[in-house]
C-alpha positions in Angstrom: 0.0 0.0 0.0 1.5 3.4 -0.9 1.6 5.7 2.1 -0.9 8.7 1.7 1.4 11.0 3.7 4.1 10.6 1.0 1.7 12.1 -1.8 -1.6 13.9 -0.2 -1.2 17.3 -1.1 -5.3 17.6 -1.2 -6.6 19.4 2.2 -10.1 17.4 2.0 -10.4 17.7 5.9 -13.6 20.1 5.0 -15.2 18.0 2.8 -14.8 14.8 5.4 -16.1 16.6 8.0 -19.3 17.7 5.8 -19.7 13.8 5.1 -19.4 12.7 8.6 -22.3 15.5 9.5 -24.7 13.9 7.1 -26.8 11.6 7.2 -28.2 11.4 3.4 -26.4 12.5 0.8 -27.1 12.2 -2.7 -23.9 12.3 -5.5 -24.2 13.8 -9.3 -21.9 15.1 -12.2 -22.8 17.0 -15.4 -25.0 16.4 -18.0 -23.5 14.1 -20.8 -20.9 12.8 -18.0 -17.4 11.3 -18.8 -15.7 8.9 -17.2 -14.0 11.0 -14.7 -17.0 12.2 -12.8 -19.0 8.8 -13.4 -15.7 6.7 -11.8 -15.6 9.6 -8.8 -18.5 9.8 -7.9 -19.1 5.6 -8.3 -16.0 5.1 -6.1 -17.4 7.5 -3.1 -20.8 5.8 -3.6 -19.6 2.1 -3.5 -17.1 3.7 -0.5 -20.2 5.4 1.5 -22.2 2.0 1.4 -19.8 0.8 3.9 -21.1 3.4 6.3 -25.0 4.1 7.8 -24.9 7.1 5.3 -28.0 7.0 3.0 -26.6 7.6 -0.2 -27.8 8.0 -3.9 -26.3 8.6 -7.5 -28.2 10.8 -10.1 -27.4 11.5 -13.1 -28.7 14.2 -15.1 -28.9 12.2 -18.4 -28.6 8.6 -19.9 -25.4 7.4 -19.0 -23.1 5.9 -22.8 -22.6 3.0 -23.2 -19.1 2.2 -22.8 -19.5 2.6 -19.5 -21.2 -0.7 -19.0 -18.2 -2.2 -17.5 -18.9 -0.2 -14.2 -22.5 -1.4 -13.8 -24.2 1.4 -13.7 -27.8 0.1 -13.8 -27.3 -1.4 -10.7 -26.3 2.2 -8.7 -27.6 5.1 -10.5 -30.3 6.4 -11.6 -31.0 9.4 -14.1 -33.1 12.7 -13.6 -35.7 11.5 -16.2 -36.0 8.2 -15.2 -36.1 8.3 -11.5 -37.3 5.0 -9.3 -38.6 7.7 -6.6 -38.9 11.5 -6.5 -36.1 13.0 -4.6 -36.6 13.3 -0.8 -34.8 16.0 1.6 -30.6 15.6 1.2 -28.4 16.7 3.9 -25.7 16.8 1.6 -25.2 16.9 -2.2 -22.1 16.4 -4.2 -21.5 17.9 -7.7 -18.2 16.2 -9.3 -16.1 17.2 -12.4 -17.8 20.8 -12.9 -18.5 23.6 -11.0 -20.7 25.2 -13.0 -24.2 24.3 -12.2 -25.4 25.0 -15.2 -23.9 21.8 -16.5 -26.2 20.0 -13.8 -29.5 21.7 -15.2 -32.3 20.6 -15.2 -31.0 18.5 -11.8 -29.6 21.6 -10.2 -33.0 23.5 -10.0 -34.3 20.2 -8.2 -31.7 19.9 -5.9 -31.8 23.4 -4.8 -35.1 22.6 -3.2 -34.4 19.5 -1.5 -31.3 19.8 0.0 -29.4 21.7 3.2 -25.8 22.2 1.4 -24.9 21.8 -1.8 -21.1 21.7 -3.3 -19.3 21.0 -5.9 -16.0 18.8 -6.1 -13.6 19.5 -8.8 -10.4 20.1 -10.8 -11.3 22.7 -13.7 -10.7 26.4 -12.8 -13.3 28.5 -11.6 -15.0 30.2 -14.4 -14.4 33.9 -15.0 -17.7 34.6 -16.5 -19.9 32.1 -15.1 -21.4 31.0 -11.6 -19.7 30.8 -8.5 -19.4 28.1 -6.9 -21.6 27.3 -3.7 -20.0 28.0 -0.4 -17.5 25.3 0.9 -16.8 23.7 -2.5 -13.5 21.8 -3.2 -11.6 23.1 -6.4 -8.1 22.2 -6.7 -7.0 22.4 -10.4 -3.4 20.8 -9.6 -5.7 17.1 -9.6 -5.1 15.1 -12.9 -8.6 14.0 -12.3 -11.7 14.5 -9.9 -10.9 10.4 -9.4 -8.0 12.0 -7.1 -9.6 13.8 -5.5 -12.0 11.0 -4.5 -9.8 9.0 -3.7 -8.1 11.3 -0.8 -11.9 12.0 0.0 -12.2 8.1 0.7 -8.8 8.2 2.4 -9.1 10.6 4.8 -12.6 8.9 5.4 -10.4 6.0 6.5 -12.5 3.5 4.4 -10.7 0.7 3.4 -10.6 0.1 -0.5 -12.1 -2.7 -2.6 -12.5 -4.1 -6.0 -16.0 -1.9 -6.5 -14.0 1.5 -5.7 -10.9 0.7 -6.8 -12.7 -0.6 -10.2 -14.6 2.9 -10.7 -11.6 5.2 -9.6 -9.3 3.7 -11.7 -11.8 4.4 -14.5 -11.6 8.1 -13.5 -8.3 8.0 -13.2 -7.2 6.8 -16.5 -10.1 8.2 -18.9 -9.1 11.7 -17.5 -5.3 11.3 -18.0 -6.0 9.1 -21.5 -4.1 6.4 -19.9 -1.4 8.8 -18.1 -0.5 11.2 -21.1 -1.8 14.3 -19.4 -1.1 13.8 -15.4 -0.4 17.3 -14.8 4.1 16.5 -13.8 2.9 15.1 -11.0 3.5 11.6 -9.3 0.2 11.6 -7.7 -1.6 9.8 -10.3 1.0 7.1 -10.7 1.1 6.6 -7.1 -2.5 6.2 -6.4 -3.5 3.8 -9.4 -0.6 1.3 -7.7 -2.6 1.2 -5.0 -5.6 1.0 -6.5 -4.4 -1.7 -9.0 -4.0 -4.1 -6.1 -7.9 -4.5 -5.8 -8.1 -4.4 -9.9 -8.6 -7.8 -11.1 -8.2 -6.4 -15.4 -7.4 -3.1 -15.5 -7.0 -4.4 -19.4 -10.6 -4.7 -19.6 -10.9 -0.5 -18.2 -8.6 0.2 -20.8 -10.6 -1.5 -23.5 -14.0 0.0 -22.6 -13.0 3.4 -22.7 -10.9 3.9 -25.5 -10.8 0.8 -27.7 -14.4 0.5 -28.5 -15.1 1.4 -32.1 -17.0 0.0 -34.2 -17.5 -0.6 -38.2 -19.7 2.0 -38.4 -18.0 4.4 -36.3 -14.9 3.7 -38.1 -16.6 4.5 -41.4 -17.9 7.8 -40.1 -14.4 8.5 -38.7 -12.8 8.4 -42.1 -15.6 10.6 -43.5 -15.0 13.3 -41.5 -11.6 13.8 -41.1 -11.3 13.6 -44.8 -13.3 17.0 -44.4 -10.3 18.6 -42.0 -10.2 22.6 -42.4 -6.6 23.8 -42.1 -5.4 27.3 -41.3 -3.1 29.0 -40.4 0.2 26.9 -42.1 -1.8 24.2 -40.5 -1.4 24.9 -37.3 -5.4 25.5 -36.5 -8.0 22.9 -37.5 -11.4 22.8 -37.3 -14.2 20.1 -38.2 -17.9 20.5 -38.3 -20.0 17.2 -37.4 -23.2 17.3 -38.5 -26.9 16.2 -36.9 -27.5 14.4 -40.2 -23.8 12.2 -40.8 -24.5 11.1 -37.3 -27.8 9.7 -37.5 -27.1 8.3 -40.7 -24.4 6.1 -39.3 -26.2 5.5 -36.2 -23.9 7.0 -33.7 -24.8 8.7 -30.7 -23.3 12.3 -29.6 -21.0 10.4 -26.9 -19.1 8.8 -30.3 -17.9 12.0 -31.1 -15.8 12.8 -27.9 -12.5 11.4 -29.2 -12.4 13.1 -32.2 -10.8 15.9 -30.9 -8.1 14.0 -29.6 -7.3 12.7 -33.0 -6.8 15.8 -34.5 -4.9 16.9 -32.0 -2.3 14.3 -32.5 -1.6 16.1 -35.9 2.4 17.2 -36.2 1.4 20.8 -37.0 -1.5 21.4 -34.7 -1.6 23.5 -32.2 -4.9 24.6 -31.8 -8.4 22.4 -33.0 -12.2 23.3 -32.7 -15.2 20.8 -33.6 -18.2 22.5 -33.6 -21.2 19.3 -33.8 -24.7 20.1 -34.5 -27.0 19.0 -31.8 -29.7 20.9 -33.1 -31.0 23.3 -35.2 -28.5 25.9 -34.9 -26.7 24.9 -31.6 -23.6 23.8 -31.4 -21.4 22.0 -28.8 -18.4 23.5 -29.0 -15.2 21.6 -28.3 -11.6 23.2 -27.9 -8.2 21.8 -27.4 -4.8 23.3 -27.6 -1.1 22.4 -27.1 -0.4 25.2 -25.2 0.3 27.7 -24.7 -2.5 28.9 -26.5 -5.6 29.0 -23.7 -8.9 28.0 -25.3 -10.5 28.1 -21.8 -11.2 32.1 -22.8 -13.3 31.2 -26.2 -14.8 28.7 -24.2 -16.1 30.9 -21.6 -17.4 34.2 -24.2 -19.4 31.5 -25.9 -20.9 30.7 -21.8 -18.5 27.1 -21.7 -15.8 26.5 -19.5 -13.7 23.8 -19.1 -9.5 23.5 -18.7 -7.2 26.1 -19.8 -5.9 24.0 -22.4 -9.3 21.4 -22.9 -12.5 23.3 -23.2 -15.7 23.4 -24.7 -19.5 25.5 -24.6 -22.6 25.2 -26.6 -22.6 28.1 -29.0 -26.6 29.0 -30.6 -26.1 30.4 -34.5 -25.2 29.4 -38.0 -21.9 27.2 -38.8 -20.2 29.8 -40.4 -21.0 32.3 -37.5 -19.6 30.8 -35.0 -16.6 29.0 -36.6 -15.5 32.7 -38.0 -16.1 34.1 -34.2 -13.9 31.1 -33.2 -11.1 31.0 -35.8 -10.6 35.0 -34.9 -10.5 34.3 -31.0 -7.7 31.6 -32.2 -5.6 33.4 -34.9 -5.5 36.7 -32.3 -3.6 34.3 -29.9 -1.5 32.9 -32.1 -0.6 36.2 -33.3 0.8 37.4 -30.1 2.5 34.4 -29.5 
């Protein structure tokens, strides 16, 4: 076991002591949810069974598919489909966002129900969005909210098991993409040898998150990147995904996540939007750079947030709108650069 004294450099004293005071508490993450705030806040439910807390997981939405591997239909439940209404919370927990707009239409519930809510999370505080509730936990140095859970269940003094270990580890490694981005820190090395000594195929994790394309996704993926914008001596890129490609190839918006990350691997990119159609003139917007370009500023003027390097917002307008107000936020960076 890897000592926690050698590595904790999360003060989650505030949030324990918050847990210890309740008696109910219900757990969440944002709408369309990843598999950072699914594996946190599935690894502080499976840990808060141990104890007489009453506890619950809500999603806002339907919960993709890859996924499956942590069983979610046997733990949560989602806003729209709910087994029973929401009764009186002591204490609710918000993971990967704090910006509760991201938790609409959940949020507005919540607000009625509960004593305290707060968020628990690793993305910077938005500029031009909400604060975040009173006694929230936002530490951006985390890879991952999984770490953070994981020093939440620690200083908890739980013991660790294949159910937690299985869903932090999930959090852990979809966040980092298997360790690429873990923020020149040791932490997330250190925790996930710990956590790999209740794994039983961390192959398996690694499969269900990012090895789980299938012919027709493949098919769609060779479409669209054959429709690549370059500017900029090919140092910006930008793709549109359209409402009608994906329904024609049967895919769902949560088979569009990666794409990003593809372009990005691109030699001479530095800087990459997708805009995808969702629905009549929205957008989600999604933004990456390779620094040190921040994209966490267009982000936030189209009302997103995100990283300062990994961000993204829903933009209302025409294609060519909003990709020529994003390609001028991105060539003025890379102008002063």
């Amino acid at each position: 076991m890897v000592s926690l004294a050698r590595f904790n450099n999360l003060n989650v004293t505030g949030i324990t002591k918050k847990i210890h005071k309740a008696s109910s508490i219900l757990l969440t993450t944002h709408k369309q949810c990843d598999g950072d705030g699914l594996g946190a806040m599935l690894g502080l439910y499976h840990a808060l069974k141990k104890s007489s807390k009453k506890v619950r997981v809500v999603a806002v939405d339907d919960i993709p598919k890859k996924y499956e591997f942590l069983e979610c239909d046997k733990y949560l439940e989602t806003f729209n489909k709910l087994k029973t209404p929401i009764d009186a919370t002591d204490l609710v927990m918000i993971f990967d966002t704090n910006d509760r707009r991201l938790v609409d239409p959940l949020y507005k519930a919540l607000e009625s129900k509960s004593d305290e809510i707060i968020f628990v999370d690793h993305h910077p505080i938005l500029n031009q969005g909400p604060e975040p509730t009173p006694g929230s936990f936002i530490d951006t140095s985390a890879a991952s909210t999984g770490e953070i859970a994981y020093f939440i269940i620690k200083n908890l003094n739980i013991r660790l098991d294949e159910k937690i270990a299985r869903a932090l580890y999930a959090s852990l490694a979809f966040d980092t993409q298997i360790f690429r981005f873990v923020k020149s820190s040791s932490n997330t090395h250190l925790i996930c040898a710990e956590l790999l000594e209740h794994v039983q195929n961390a192959e398996e994790i690694h499969r269900s998150l990012f090895a789980n394309y299938t012919r027709k996704k493949i098919i769609y993926l060779g479409k669209v990147l054959s429709e690549l914008e370059f500017l900029a001596n090919d140092r910006i890129a930008i793709l549109s995904l359209s409402r009608k490609d994906l329904e024609f190839h049967s895919l769902d918006m949560d088979d569009t996540r990666d794409i990003i990350d593809m372009v990005m691997s691109i030699q001479t990119v530095v800087c990459a939007a997708i805009l995808r159609e969702d629905a009549a003139n929205l957008y989600k917007m999604s933004l990456r750079s390779k620094g040190p370009i921040e994209v966490l500023g267009i982000a936030e003027n189209f009302g997103g947030g995100g990283h300062m390097y990994a961000s993204g917002a829903e933009a209302r307008g025409s294609y060519e709108e909003i990709r020529n107000k994003v390609v001028e936020q991105i060539l003025a960076r890379l102008d002063v650069k």
